[in-house]
N, C-alpha and C positions, 0 to 999 in steps of 0.2 A: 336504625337499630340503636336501643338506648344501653350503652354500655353502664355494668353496676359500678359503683363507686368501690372502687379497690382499697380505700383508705383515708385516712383525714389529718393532715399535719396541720397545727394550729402555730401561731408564728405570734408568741408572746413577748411582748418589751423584758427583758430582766429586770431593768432599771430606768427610773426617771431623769428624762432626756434633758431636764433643768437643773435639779439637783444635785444629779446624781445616785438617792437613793435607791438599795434595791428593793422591789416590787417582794412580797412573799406571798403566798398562796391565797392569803383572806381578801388580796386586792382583788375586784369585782374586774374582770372581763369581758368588756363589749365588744363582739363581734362587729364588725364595716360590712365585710366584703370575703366571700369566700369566691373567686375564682379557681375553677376544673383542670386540671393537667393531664393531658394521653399521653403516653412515654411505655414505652419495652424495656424487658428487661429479661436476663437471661431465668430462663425456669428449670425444673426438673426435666422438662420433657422439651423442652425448647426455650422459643420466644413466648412469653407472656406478655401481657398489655396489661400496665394499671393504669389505674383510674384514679386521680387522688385531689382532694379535694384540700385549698388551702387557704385555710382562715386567717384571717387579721382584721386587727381592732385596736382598740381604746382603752387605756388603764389610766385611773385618775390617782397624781400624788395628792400626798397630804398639805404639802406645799400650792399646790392648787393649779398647777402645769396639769395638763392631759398630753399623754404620752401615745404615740399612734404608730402601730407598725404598718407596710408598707412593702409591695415585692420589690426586689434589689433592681438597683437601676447603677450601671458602669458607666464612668465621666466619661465622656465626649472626647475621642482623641481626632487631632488632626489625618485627615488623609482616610477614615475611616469612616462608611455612610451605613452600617448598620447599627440601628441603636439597640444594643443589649442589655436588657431587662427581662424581668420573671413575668411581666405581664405575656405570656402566651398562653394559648391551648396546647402546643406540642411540647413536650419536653427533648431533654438535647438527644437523647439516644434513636427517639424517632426521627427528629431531625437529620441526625448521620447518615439512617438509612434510607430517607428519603433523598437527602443528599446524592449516597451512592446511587440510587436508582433512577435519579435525573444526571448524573454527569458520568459514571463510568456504567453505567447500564444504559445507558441514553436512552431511558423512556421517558415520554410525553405526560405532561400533566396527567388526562384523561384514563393513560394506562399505568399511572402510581395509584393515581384514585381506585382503580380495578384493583389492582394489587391489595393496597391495604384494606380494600373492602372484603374481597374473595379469601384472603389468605390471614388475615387479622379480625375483620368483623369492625374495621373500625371505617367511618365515612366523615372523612374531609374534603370540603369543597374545592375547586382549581384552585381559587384565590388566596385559601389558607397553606396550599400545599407550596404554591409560586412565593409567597412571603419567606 
C-alpha cells in the first residue's frame, strides 16, 4: 500500500558555510536528495500517520563555496552503539510505539508488522522494524 505524501519540508542552508554570508531568496536551490519519513502523530480523531518528504540540497555563494545541507547526524559518544541521525524511514514517535509494542507489549517482529499494517495501513519490513 503506497501511503500519499502528508507534506514536504525542505532543509535550506541560511547561510554560507565559508563565508558566512546569508543566502536570500534569489539564491537558486538545488535539490540532492529528498528522503521519506512515516511518523504518527496525534490527530482529531486519533492517531494519524504522516508522510513527509524531506529535501536537501545545494546553494552556491558568491564567494564561490557550494553550501550543502544534510539530515543531522549526533557525535559519537562513548559507551553508546546507536548511531543517531535523520537518515531514517520512521520518525521518533513511531519508533516509541514500536518500541512500546516490542518491550512492554512483548510482541514479535511479525505481529508489530500486523499491527501497523491492519491498524495504521502502514508496511514495514522485520528488518526495518528490528533497526
Amino acid at each position: 500500500m503506497d501511503l500519499p505524501v502528508t507534506g514536504e519540508e525542505i532543509h535550506k542552508a541560511s547561510e554560507c558555510a565559508a563565508c558566512g554570508e546569508r543566502f536570500g531568496e534569489e539564491v537558486p536551490f538545488q535539490a540532492t536528495t529528498g528522503p521519506y519519513v512515516l511518523d504518527i502523530e496525534k490527530g482529531e480523531l486519533g492517531i494519524e500517520v504522516s508522510h513527509v518528504k524531506h529535501i536537501y540540497g545545494e546553494l552556491s555563494c558568491s564567494c564561490g563555496h557550494v553550501t550543502q545541507t544534510m539530515p543531522g547526524r549526533c557525535p559519537e559518544e562513548p559507551g553508546w552503539e546507536v548511531d543517531l541521525t535523520e537518515w531514517h524511514q520512521v520518525g521518533p514517535m513511531l519508533v516509541s510505539m514500536i518500541v512500546c509494542l516490542s518491550l512492554r507489549m512483548r510482541l514479535s517482529c511479525p505481529r508489530i508488522q500486523e499491527f501497523l499494517r491492519d491498524r495504521l495501513g502502514i508496511t514495514l519490513s522485520v528488518g526495518c522494524i528490528n533497526q
